[in-house]
N, CA, C and O atoms as CSV, one atom per row, in Angstrom:
chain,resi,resn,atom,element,x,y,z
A,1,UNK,N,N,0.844,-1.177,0.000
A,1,UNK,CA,C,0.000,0.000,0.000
A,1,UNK,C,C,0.888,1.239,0.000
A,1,UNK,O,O,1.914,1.323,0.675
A,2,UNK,N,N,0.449,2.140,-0.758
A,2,UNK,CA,C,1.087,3.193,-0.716
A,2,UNK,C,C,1.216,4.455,-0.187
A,2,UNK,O,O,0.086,4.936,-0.098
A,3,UNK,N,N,1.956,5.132,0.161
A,3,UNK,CA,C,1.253,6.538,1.063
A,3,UNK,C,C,1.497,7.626,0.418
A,3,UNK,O,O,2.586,7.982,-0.033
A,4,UNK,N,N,0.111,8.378,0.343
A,4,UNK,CA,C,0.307,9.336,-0.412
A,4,UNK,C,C,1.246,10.865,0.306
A,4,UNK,O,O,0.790,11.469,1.277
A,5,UNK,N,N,2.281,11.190,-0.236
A,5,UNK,CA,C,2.878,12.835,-0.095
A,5,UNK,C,C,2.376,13.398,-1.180
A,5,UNK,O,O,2.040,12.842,-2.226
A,6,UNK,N,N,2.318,14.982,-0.784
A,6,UNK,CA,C,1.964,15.845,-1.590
A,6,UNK,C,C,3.466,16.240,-1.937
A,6,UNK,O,O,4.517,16.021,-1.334
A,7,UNK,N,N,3.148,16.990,-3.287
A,7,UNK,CA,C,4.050,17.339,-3.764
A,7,UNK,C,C,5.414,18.114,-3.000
A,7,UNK,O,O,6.558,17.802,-3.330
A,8,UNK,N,N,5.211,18.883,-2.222
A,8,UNK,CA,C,5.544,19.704,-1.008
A,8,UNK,C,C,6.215,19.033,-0.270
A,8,UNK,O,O,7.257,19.437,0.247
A,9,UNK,N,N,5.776,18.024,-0.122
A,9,UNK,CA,C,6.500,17.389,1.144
A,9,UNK,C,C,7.740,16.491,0.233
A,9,UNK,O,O,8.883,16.439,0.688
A,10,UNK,N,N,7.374,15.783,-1.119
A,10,UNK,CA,C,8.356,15.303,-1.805
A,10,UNK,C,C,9.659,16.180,-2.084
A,10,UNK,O,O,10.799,15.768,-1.872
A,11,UNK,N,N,9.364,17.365,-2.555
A,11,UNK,CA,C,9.997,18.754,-2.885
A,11,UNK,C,C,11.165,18.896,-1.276
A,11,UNK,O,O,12.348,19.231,-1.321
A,12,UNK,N,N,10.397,18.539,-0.025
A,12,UNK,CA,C,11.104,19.026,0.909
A,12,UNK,C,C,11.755,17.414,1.102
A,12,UNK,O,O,12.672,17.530,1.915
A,13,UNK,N,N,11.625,15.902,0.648
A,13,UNK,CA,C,12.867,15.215,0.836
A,13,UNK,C,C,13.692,15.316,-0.096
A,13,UNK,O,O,14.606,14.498,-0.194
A,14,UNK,N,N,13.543,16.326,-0.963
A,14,UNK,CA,C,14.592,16.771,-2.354
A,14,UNK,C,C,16.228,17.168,-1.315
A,14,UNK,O,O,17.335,16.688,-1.072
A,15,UNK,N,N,15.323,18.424,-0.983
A,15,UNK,CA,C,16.041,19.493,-0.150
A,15,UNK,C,C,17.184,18.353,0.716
A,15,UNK,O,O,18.390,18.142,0.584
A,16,UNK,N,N,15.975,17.702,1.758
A,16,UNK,CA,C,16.944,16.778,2.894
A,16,UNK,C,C,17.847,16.510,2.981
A,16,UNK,O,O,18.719,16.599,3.845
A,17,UNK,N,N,17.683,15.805,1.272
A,17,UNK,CA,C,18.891,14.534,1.093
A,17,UNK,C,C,19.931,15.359,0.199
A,17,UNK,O,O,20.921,14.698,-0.114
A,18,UNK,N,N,19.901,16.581,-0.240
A,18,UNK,CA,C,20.835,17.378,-0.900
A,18,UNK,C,C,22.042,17.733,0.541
A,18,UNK,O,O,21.759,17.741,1.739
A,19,UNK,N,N,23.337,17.985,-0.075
A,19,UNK,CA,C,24.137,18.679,1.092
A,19,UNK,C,C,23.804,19.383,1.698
A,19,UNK,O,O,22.965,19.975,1.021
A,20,UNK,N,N,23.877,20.082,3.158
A,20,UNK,CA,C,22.782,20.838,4.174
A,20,UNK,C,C,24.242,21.454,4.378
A,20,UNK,O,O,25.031,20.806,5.065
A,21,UNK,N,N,24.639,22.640,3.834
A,21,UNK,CA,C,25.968,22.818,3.912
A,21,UNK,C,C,25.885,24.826,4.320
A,21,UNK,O,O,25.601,25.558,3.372
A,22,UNK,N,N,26.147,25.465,5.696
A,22,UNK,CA,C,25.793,26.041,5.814
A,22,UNK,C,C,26.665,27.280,4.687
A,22,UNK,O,O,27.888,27.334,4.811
A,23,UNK,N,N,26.092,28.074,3.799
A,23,UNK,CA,C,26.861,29.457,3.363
A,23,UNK,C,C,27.610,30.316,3.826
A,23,UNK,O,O,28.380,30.759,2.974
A,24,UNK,N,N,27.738,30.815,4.972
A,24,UNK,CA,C,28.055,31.683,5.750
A,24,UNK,C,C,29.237,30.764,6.478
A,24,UNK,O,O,30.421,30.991,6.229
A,25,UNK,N,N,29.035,30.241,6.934
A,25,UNK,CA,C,30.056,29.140,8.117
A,25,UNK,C,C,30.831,27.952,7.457
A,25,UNK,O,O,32.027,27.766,7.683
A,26,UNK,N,N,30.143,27.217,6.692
A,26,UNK,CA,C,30.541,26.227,5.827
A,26,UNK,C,C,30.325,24.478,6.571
A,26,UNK,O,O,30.720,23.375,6.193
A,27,UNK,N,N,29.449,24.971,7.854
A,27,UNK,CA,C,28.958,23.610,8.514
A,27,UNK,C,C,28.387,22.959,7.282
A,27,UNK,O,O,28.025,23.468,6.221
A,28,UNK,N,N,28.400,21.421,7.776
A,28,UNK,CA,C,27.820,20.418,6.860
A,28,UNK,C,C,27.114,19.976,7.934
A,28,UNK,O,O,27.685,19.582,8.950
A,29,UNK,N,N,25.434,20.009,7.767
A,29,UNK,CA,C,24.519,19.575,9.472
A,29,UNK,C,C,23.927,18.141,8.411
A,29,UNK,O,O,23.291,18.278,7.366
A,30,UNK,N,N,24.342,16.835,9.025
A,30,UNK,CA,C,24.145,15.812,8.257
A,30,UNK,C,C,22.664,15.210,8.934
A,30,UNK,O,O,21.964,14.472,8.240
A,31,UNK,N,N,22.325,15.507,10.058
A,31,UNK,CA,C,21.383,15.421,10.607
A,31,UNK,C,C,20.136,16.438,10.475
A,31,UNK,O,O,19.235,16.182,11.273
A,32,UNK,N,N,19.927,17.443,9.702
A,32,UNK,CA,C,19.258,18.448,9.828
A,32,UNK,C,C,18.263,18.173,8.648
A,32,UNK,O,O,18.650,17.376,7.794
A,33,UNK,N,N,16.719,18.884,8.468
A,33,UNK,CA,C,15.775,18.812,7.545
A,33,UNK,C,C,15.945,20.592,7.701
A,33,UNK,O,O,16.470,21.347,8.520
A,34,UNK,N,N,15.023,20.776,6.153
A,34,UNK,CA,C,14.603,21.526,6.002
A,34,UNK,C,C,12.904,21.863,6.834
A,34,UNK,O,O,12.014,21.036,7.031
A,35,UNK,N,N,12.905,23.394,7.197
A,35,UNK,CA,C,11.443,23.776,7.416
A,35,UNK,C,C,10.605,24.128,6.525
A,35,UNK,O,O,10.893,24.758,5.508
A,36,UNK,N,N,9.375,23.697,6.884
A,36,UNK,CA,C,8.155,24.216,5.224
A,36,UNK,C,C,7.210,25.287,6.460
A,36,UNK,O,O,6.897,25.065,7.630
A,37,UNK,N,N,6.960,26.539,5.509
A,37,UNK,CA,C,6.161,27.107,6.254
A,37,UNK,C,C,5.154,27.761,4.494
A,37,UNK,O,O,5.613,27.823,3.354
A,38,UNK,N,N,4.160,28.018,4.845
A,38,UNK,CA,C,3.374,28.644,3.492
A,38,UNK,C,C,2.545,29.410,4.434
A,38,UNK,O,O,2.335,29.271,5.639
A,39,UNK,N,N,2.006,30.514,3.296
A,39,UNK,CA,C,0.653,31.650,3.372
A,39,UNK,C,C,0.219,31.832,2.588
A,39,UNK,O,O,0.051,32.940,2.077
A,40,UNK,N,N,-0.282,30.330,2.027
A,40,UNK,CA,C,-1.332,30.648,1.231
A,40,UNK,C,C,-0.846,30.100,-0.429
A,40,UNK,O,O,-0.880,29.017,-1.014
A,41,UNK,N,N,-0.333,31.685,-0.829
A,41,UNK,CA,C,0.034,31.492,-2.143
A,41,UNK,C,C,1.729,31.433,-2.101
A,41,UNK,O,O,2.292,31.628,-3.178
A,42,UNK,N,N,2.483,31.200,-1.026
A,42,UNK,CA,C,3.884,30.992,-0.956
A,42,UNK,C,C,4.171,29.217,0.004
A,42,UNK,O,O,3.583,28.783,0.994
A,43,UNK,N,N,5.068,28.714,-0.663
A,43,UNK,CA,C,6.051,28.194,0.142
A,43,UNK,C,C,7.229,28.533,0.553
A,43,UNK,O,O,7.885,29.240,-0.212
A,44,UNK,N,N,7.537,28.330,1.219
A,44,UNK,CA,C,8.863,28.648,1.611
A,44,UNK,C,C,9.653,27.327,2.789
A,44,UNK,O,O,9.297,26.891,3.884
A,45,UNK,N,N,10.794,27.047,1.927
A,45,UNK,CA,C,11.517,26.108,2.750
A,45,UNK,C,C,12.629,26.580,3.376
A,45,UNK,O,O,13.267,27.209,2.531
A,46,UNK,N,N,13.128,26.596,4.316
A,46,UNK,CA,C,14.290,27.265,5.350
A,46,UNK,C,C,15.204,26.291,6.058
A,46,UNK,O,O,14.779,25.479,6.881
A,47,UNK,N,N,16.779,26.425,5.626
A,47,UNK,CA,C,17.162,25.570,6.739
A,47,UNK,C,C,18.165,26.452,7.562
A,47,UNK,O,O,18.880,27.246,6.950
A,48,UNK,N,N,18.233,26.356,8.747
A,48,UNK,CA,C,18.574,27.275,9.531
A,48,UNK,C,C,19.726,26.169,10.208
A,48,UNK,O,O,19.588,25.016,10.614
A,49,UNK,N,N,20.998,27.135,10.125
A,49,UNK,CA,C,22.261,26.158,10.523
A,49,UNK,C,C,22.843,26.404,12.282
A,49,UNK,O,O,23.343,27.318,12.938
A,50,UNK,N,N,22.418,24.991,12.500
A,50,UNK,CA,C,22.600,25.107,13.843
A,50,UNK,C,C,23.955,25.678,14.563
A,50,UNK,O,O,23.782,25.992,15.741
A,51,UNK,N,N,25.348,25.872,14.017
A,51,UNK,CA,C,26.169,26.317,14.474
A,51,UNK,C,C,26.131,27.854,14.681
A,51,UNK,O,O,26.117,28.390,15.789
A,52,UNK,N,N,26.114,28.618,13.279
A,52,UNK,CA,C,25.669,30.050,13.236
A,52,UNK,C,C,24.427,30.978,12.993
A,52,UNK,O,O,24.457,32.196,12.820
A,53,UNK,N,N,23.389,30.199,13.014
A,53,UNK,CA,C,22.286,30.446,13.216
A,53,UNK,C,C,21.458,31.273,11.566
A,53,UNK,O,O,20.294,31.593,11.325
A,54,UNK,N,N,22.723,31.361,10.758
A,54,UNK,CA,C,22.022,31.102,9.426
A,54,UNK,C,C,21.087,30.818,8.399
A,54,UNK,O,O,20.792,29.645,8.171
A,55,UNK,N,N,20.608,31.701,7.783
A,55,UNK,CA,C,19.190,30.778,7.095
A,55,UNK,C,C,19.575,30.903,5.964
A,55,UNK,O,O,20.249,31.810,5.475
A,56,UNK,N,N,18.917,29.462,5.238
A,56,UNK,CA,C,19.068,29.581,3.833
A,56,UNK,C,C,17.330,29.661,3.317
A,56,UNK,O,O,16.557,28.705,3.246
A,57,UNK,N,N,17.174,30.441,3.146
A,57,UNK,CA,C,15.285,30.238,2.534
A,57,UNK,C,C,15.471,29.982,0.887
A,57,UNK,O,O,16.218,30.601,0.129
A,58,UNK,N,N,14.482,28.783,0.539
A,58,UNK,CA,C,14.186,29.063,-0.914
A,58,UNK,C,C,12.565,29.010,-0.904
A,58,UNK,O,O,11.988,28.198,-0.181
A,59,UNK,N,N,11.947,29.795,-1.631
A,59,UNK,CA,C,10.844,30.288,-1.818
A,59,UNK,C,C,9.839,29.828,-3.088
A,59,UNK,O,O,10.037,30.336,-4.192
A,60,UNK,N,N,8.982,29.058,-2.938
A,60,UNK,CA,C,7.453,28.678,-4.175
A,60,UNK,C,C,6.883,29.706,-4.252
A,60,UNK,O,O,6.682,30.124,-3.112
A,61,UNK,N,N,6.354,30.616,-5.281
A,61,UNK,CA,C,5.091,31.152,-5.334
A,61,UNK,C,C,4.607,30.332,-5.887
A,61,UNK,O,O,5.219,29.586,-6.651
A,62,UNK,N,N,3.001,30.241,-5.563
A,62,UNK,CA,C,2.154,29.689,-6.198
A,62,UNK,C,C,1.200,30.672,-7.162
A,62,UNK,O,O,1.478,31.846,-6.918
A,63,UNK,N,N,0.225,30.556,-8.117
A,63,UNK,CA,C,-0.610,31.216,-8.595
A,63,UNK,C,C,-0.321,31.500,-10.045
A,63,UNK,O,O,-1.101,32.185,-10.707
């Protein structure tokens, strides 16, 4: 049986399993996910690097 993900959530084990490699600092967080937050007509995925507190946002519009 299969379980359904929405697209969104597939999109965010894209992110996961890509290098989580912070920009600013150059941490590699091998343990870390990305966050999904939306309003509506945006997604937005964020991963925020636990050493320097860093965000990387990438952003969906929808519409």
């Amino acid at each position: 049986m299969s379980t359904y993900r929405s697209p969104f959530e597939r999109l965010r084990e894209k992110f996961d399993e890509s290098e989580m490699r912070c920009p600013a600092c150059g941490y590699v967080d091998t343990d870390g996910s990305w966050r999904v937050t939306t309003t509506g007509d945006r997604v937005r995925y964020q991963f925020i690097c636990p050493t320097c507190d860093a965000v990387e946002t990438r952003e969906l519009r929808l519409g």
